[in-house]
N, C-alpha and C positions, 0 to 999 in steps of 0.2 A: 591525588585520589582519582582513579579511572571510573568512569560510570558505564555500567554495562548495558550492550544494546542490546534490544531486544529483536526480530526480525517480526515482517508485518504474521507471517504464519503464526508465531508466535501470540501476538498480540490477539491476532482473531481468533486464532483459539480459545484463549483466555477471557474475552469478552463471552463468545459464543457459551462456555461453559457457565461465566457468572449468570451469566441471561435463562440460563435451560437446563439448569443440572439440580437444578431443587435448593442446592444447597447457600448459606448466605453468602456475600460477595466475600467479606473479611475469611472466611472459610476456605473458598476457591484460592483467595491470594495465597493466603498459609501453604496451601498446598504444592501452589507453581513455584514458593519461596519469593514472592514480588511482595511490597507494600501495599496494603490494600488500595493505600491513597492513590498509587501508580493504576491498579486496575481500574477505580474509578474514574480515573479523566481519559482511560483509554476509552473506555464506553462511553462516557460524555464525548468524545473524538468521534467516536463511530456511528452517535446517536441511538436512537432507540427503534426497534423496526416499527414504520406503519406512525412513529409518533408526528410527521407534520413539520420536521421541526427543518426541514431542507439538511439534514445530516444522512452522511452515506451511513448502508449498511456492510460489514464486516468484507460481503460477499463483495460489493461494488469497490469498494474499494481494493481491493485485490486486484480486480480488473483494471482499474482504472492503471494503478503501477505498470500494469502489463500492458497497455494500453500504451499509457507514455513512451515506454522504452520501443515498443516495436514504431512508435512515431518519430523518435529518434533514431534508430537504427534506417528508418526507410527516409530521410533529410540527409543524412550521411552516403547513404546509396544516390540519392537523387545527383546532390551537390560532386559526387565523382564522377557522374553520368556526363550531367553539365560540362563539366570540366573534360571530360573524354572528347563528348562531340565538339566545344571549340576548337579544340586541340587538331582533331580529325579532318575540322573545316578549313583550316587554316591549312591544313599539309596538300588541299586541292587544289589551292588558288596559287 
């Protein structure tokens, strides 16, 4: 049985909606075609805005992904650099 992923847009959508659309949460899941149970712990995930609880909100966490990768992406740059300049130091001596 394959379980299907959901992508983080995805999910913040689905939170953001449960949260501000008026409608109940079991409602919104129907909607997306997700288990409400699934919507629920995504929001317990993402916490509640302003509630205290040290949980990111939907937005932060977004960032934070993007965040990561371009922190990886610039340790891959750096560690080539590195590697360049020995490389270069070595070809003067």
């Amino acid at each position: 049985m394959n379980r299907r992923q959901y992508t983080s847009e995805f999910k913040t959508e689905a939170v953001r909606l449960a949260r501000y659309s008026g409608k109940p949460v079991a409602q919104v899941a129907r909607d997306l075609g997700i288990n409400d149970n699934m919507l629920y712990k995504w929001m317990r995930d993402f916490g509640s805005p302003g509630d205290g609880s040290g949980k990111i909100t939907p937005n932060e966490h977004e960032e934070l992904i993007k965040l990561r990768r371009e922190i990886r992406i610039l340790k891959e740059e750096r560690d080539i650099l590195k590697k360049a300049a020995a490389y270069f130091a070595k070809e003067q001596f």
